[in-house]
N, C-alpha and C positions, 0 to 999 in steps of 0.2 A: 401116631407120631411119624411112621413113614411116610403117609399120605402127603403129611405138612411138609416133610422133607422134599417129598418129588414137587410138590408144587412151589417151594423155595426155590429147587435148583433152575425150575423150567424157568419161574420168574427169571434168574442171573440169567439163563442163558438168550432168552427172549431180550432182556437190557445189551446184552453185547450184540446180537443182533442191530436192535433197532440205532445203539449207537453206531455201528458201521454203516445202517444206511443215512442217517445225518451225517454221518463225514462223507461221504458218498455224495448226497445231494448239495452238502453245501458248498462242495468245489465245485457244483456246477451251476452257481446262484450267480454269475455276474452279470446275464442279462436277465434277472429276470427284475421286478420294481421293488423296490425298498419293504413295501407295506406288505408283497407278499410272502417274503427272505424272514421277514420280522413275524409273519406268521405262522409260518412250521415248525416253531419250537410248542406254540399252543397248541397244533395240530398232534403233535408227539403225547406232548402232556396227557391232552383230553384221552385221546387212544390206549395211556399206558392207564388213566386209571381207569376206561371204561373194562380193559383188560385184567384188572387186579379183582374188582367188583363183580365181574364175571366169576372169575375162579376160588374167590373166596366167598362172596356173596350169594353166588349163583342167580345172579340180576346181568339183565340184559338190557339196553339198549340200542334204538333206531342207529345205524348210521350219522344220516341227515341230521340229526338231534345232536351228535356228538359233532359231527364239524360246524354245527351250529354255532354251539356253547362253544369252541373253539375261537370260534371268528370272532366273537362279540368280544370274548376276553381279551382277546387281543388288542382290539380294536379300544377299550377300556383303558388296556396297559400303554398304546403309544398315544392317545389322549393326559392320561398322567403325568409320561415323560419328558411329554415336548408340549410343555403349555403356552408355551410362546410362539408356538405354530396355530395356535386356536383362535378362530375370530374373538375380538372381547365384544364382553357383553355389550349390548346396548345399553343404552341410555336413553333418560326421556326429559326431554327437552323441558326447563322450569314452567314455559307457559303451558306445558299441557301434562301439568303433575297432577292435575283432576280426572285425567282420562285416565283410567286404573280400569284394568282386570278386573269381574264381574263375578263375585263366586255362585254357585251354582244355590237352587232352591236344594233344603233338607233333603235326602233321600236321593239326591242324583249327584250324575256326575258331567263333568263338562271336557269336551275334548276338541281341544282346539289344533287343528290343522290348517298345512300351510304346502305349497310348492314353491320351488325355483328354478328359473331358467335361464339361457344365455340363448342367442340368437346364432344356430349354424352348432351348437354344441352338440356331441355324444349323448350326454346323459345330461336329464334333468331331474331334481331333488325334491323331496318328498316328506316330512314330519309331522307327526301326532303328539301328540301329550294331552294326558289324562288326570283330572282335579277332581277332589271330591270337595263337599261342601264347608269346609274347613281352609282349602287350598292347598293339603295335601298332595302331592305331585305319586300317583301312583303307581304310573309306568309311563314311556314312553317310547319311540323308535323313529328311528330315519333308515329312505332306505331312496338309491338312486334308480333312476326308470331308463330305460334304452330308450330313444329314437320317437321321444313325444314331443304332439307340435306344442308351442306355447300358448300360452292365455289358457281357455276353457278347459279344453283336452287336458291341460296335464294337470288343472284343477278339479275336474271331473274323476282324474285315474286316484289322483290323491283322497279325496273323499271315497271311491269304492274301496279303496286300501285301508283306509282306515273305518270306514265299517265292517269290514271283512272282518278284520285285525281284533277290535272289540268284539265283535261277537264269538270271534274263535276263541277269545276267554274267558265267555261268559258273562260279561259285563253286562247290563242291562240300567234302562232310565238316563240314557244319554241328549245331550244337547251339545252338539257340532257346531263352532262355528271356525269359520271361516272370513277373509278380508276381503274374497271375490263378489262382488254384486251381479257378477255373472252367473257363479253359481249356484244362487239362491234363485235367482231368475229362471234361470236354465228349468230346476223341478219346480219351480211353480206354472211359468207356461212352459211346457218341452215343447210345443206345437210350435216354436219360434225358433226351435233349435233341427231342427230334424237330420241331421247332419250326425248329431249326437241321441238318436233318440235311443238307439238299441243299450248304450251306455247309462243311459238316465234309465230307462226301462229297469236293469239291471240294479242301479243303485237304489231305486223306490223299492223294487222285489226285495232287497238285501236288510232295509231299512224295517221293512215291515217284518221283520223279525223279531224284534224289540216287540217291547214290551210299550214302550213311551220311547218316543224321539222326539228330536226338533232339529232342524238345523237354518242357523241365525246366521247374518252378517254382521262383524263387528270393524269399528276402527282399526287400522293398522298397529297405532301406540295398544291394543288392548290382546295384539296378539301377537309380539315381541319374540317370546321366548321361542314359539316353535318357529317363525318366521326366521331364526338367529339359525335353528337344528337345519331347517330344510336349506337356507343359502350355503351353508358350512359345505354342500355336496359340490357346488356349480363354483362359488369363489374362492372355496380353499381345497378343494379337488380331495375331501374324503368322501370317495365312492363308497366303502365298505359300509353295509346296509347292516341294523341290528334293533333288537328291541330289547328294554332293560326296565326292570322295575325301579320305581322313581327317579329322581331328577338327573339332568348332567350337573358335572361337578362345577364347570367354567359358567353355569348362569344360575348355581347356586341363590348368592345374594340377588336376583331381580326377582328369582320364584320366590322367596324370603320374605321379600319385601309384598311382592304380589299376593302372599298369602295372610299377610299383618294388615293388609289393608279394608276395613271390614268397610266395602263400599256395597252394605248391605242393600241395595235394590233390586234386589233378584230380577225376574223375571214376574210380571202379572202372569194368572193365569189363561187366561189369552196368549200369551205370546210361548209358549209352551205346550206346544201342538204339535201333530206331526201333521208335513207336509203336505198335502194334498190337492 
């Protein structure tokens, strides 16, 4: 019962603390940008429970993991608030309501990625998302890149990102595609890229980790949704980079629709192959 006691009062006295240093930092938030003033109340959050959990649980965690899960929530929470700051969904045009999303063969899963750019920009944009063969949306992430040139390059960094990304969760039996014809180009002859070879090099090493891959080019209308994530960086200037198990909330109904659509033609198997 003492025990419980000292660790209650440390708790209170730790809260008075840390609420002195938020009134503390928030007098001095007027230069700093909106998105990051709106993210130190998460940063608090995540820290007091990673701190409760500590002391009553005797569980630890990384840092890095905690201002992670910070940033994402946050990031969650002013997507929620301000939805009218949020690109709207796309739309697909009546004449090409036949070109539909493609669900994946039994047993795999499909992950379709995408970049965006502006010409003389800072940062260019980057998104993944993850379908299983149902059309399940089962994670996804955007995340912005410093100081890459456009076209290939920042189509190349996006695909080693997002193989990376998968395989750091284990995923396995994936099929990549992408709207670039560059990029499919690129690993079938790299001897035409050589510019890029050390990069390709890397993404083939990477790929061949898998178990089964492919990575295809698709239509643009077939690849919507991440195409929607990765511009969201460059045309509506959300930098904050995160990855989140299933879908965003704002393109709900096209994933919806994209997964009711049983435009069963998978893949032959020929064309589910890995690269080589």
């Amino acid at each position: 019962m003492w025990t419980l006691f000292l660790k209650l009062e440390l708790a209170r006295t730790e809260m008075i603390i840390l609420s002195g240093v938020t009134l503390n930092l928030c007098s001095k938030t007027n230069n700093l940008a909106p998105e990051n003033v709106q993210t130190f109340p998460w940063i608090l959050w995540q820290i007091w429970k990673t701190r409760n959990e500590f002391c009553f649980e005797h569980t630890t965690k990384d840092p890095a993991v905690v201002f992670e899960k910070a940033i994402m929530e946050a990031e969650i929470w002013r997507e929620i608030q301000a939805p009218s700051k949020i690109l709207d969904p796309p739309t697909i045009p009546a004449s090409n309501e036949n070109v539909v999303w493609i669900h994946p063969p039994p047993s795999w899963l499909k992950c379709n990625l995408a970049s965006s750019w502006l010409e003389n920009a800072v940062l260019s944009g980057a998104a993944w998302l993850v379908r299983d063969e149902n059309g399940r949306v089962v994670m996804h992430s955007r995340r912005a890149f410093p100081c890459l040139s456009p076209g290939l390059d920042a189509e190349l960094n996006a695909l080693l990102w997002s193989v990376e990304s998968l395989a750091s969760h284990h995923l396995d039996n994936v099929i990549f595609e992408s709207s670039s014809l560059d990029l499919r180009r690129a690993l079938l002859q790299p001897h035409h890229f050589p510019q890029h070879q050390v990069l390709i090099s890397l993404i083939l090493q990477r790929l061949n980790g898998f178990q089964a891959w492919s990575v295809d080019f698709v239509k643009t209308l077939r690849n919507l949704p991440v195409l929607s994530i990765a511009n969201s960086v460059t045309s509506d200037k959300r930098h904050q980079s995160y990855v989140a198990s299933g879908g965003t909330f704002w393109l709900h109904n096209l994933l919806q629709k994209e997964a009711l659509t049983k435009s069963m033609g998978f893949y032959s198997s020929a064309a589910v192959r890995a690269v080589s």
